[in-house]
C-alpha positions in Angstrom: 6.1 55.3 -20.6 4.3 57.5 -22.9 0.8 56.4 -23.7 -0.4 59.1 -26.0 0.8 61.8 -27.7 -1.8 63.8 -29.9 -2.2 67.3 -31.8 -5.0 69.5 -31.5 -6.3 72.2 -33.8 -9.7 73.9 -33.5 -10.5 71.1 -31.1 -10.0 68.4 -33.5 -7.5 66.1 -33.7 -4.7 66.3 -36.5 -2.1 64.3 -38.2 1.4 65.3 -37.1 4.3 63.8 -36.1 5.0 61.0 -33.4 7.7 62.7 -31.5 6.4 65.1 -29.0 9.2 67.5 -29.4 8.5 67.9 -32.8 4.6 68.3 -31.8 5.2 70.9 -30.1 7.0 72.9 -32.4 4.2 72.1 -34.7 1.5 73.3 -32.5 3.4 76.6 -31.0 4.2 77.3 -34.7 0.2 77.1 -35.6 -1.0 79.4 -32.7 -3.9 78.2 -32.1 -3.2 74.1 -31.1 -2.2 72.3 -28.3 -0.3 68.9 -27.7 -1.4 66.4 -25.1 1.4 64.1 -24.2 0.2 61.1 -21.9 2.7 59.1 -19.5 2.2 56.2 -17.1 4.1 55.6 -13.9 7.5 57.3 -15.7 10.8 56.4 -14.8 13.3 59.4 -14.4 15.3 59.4 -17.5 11.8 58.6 -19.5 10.7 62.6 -17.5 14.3 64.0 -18.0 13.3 64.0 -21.8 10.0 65.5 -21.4 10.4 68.2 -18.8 13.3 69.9 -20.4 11.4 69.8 -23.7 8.7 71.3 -21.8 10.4 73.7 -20.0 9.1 72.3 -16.2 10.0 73.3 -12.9 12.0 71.2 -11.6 10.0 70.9 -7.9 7.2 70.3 -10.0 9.1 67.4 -12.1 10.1 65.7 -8.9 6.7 65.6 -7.0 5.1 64.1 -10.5 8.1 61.8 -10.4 7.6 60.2 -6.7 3.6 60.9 -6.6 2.5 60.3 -2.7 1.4 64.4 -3.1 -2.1 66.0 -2.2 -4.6 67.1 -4.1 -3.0 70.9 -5.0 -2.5 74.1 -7.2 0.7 75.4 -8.0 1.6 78.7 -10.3 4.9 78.2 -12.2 7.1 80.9 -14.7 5.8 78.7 -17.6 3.0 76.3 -16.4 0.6 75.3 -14.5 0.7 72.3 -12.1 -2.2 70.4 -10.3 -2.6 67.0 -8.5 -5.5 64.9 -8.3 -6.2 61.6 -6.6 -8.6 59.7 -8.0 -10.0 56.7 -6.0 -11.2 53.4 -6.9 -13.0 51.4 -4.7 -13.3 47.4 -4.2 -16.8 46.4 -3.0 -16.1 42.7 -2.7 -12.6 43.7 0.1 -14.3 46.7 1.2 -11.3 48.7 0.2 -10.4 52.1 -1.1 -7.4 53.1 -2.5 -6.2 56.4 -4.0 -4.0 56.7 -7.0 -2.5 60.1 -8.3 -2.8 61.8 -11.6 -0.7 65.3 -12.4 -1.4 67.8 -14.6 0.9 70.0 -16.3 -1.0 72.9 -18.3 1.5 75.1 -20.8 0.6 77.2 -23.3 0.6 75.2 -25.9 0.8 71.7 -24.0 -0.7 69.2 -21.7 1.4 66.6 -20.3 -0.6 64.2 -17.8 1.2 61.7 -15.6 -0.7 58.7 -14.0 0.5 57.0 -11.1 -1.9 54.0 -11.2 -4.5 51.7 -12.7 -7.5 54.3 -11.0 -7.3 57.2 -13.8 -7.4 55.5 -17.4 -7.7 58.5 -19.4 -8.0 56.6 -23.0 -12.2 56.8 -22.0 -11.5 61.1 -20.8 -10.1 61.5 -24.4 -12.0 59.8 -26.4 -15.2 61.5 -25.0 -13.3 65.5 -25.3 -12.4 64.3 -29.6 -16.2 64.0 -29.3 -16.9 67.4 -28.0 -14.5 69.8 -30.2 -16.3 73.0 -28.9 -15.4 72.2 -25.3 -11.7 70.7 -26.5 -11.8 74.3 -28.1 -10.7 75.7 -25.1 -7.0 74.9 -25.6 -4.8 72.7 -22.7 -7.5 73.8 -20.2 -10.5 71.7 -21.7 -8.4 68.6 -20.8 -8.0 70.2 -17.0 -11.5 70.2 -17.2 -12.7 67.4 -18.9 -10.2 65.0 -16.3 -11.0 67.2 -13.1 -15.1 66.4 -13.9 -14.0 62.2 -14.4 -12.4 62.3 -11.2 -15.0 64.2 -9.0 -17.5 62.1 -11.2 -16.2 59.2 -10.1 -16.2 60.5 -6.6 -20.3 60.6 -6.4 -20.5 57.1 -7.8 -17.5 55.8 -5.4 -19.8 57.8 -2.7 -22.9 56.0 -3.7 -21.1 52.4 -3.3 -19.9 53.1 0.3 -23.4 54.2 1.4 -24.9 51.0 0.2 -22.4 49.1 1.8 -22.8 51.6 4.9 -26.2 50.8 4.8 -25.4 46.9 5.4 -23.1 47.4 8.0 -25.8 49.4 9.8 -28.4 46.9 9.2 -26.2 44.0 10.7 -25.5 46.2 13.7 -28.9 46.6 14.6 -30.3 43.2 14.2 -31.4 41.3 16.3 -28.7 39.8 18.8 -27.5 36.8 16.9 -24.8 36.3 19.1 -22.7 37.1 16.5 -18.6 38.4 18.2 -19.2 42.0 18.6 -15.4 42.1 18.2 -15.9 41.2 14.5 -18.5 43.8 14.8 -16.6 46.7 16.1 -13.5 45.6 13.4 -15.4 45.8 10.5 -17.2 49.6 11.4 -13.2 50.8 12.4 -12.1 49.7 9.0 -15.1 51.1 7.1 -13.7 54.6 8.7 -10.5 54.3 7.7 -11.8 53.5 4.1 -14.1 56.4 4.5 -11.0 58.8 5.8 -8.6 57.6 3.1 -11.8 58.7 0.9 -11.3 62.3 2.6 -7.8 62.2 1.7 -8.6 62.5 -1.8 -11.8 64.9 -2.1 -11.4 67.3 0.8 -8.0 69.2 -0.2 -8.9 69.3 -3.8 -11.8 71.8 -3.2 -9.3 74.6 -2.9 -7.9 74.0 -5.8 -10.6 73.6 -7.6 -12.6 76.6 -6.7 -9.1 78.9 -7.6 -9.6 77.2 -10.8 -13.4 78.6 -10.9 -12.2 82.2 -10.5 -10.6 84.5 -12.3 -6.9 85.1 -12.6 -4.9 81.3 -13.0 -2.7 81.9 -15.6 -2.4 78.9 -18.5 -6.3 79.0 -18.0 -8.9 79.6 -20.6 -11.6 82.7 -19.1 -14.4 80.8 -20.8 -13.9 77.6 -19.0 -15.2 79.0 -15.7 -18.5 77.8 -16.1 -17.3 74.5 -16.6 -14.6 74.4 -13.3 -17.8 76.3 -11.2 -19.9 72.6 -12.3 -17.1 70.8 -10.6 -16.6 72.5 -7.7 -20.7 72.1 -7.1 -19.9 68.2 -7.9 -17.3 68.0 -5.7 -18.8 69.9 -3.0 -21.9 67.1 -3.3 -19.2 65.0 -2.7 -17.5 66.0 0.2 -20.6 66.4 2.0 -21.7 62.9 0.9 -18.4 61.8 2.2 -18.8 63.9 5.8 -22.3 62.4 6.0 -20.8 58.8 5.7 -18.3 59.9 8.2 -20.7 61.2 11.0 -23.0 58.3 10.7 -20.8 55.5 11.0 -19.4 57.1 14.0 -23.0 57.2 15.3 -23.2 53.7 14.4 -20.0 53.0 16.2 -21.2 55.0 19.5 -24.8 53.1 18.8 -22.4 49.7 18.5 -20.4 50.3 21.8 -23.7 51.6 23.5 -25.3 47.9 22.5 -22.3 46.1 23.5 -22.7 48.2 26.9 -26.5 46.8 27.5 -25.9 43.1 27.0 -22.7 43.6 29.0 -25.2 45.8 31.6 -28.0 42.3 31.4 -25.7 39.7 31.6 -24.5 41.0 35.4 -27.9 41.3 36.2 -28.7 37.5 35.1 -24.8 36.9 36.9 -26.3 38.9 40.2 -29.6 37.0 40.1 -28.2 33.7 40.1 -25.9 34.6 42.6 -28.3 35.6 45.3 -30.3 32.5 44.0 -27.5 30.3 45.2 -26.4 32.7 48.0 -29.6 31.6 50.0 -29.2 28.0 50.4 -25.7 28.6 51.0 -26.0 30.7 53.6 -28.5 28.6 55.2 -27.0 25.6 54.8 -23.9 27.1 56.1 -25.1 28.1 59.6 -26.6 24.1 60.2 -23.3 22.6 59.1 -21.8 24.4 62.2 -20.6 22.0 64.9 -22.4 23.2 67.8 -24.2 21.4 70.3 -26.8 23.6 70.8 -28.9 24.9 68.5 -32.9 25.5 67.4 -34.8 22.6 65.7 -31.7 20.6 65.9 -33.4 17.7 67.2 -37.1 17.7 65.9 -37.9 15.5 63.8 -39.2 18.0 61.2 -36.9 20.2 61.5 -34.7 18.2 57.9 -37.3 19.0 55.7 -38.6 22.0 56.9 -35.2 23.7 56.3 -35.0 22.5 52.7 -38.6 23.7 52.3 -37.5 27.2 53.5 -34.5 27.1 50.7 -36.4 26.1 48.1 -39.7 28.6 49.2 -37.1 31.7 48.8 -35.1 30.8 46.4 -38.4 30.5 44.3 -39.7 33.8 45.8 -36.5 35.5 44.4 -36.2 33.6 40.9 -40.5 35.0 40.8 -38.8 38.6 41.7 -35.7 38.6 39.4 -38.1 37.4 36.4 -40.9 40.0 37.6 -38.1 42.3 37.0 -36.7 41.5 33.7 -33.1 40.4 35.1 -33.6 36.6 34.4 
């Protein structure tokens, strides 16, 4: 459906009319306006409407129609198309999920489409109406303006998985609480895929982005450089915060495995101990439950005793050893 459709003259807003076919005429007429139409989740015949009033290609149309696209930059005859994915994260489920937002810059129109609840842009265009030298800039200040919500929202969706990174690490370093390490090993595995479906979202955009930054994208205002070069430097922060958090939770996961390998690498020592512990009086007691007739000490009368001294005398002497040693 279409959320907003608004004119914009000298980047302020103006009163004109409701239908954005007859915005547009408005704003082409004027020269120096814009219209911003705004759409949620469309259905097709609610695009067919918009596109050909628009003049959009129609690859272009169907990618914004059945979203599931990458981050990307694409040059068309008569506009310019771009796909972002913003994320949102839930702390509480440790989940993060990726909606999709599409961009199509004319040159005298910006139609968004939001696939999603992750990319509200009521707060992105309430703050450009506040800044009419930056909404100056024609169709490409709103490029801008949602391009620098997204990646913003990046460093602060960044800043949430480090702090619950940070737990996760401290739990698999504490003290053995004899806590399942299969839990354990769960809970780091699905942190990585949050972390990749993270990567999914920021690392294909910085192409894009840094095209943006440069010279020579048509549909895209010379004087907004500046402004696309301070997003590419956020979202490069952001990618390398987001490798970071990669690269150490597979460290922690290799640290993880490495514990899970001692206490595996201790408990057949304590196994080993005990079994030569019991080995001993087995063996011994073994040979005298033989049935031969003769044999040494068989008949003295101290002979009892003195082998059940001799188990218990070495199997002390090894428990002393194995403990000496650190295995019990």
């Amino acid at each position: 459906m279409i959320v907003d459709c608004g004119i914009y003259r000298g980047g302020r807003r103006t009163e004109g009319p409701a239908d954005f076919a007859d915005a547009l005429a408005l704003a082409r007429e004027a020269g120096d306006a814009f219209v911003w139409v705004g759409l949620h989740e469309p259905t097709e015949k609610e695009f067919d409407r918009v596109s050909s009033e628009f003049g959009l290609h129609p690859l272009a149309v169907e990618d914004a129609l059945r979203a599931h696209q990458r981050p990307k930059l694409e040059v068309y005859d008569d506009s310019l198309f771009v796909v972002v994915k913003p994320v949102v994260y839930d702390a509480e489920n440790d989940v993060v999920t990726a909606d999709e937002l599409m961009l199509f810059i004319g040159d005298s129109f910006v139609v968004t489409v939001r696939h999603g609840e992750g990319a509200p842009l009521a707060a992105v265009r309430r703050r450009l109406e506040a800044e009419p030298e930056v909404l100056g800039h024609g169709p490409t200040s709103v490029l801008y303006a949602v391009g620098d919500a997204v990646v913003d929202h990046y460093i602060e969706v960044a800043a949430e998985l480090q702090n619950d990174l940070e737990e996760l690490e401290a739990e698999v370093f504490a003290p053995d609480t004899g806590s399942d390490t299969r839990n354990t090993a769960a809970s780091i595995y699905t942190f990585k895929r949050q972390i990749l479906e993270f990567r999914r979202a920021t690392g294909p955009l910085a192409a894009p982005v840094a095209r943006l930054a440069s010279a020579g994208v048509p549909f895209v205002n010379k004087d907004s450089q500046p402004f696309f070069r301070d997003v590419s430097d956020h979202l490069t922060r952001a990618n390398e915060h987001v490798e970071g958090l990669d690269r150490l939770l597979s460290d922690i996961l290799s640290a993880h495995l490495a514990q899970v390998g001692v206490r595996q690498n201790d408990d057949m020592r304590k196994i080993s101990a005990w079994a030569a512990m019991a080995a001993v009086p087995t063996m011994v007691a073994g040979i005298y439950g033989m049935n031969f007739e003769h044999m040494p000490e068989l008949r003295q009368v101290w002979a009892y005793p003195a082998v059940l001294a001799l188990m218990v005398l070495t199997v002390l002497g090894l428990y002393r050893q194995f403990k000496r040693r650190g295995w019990l």
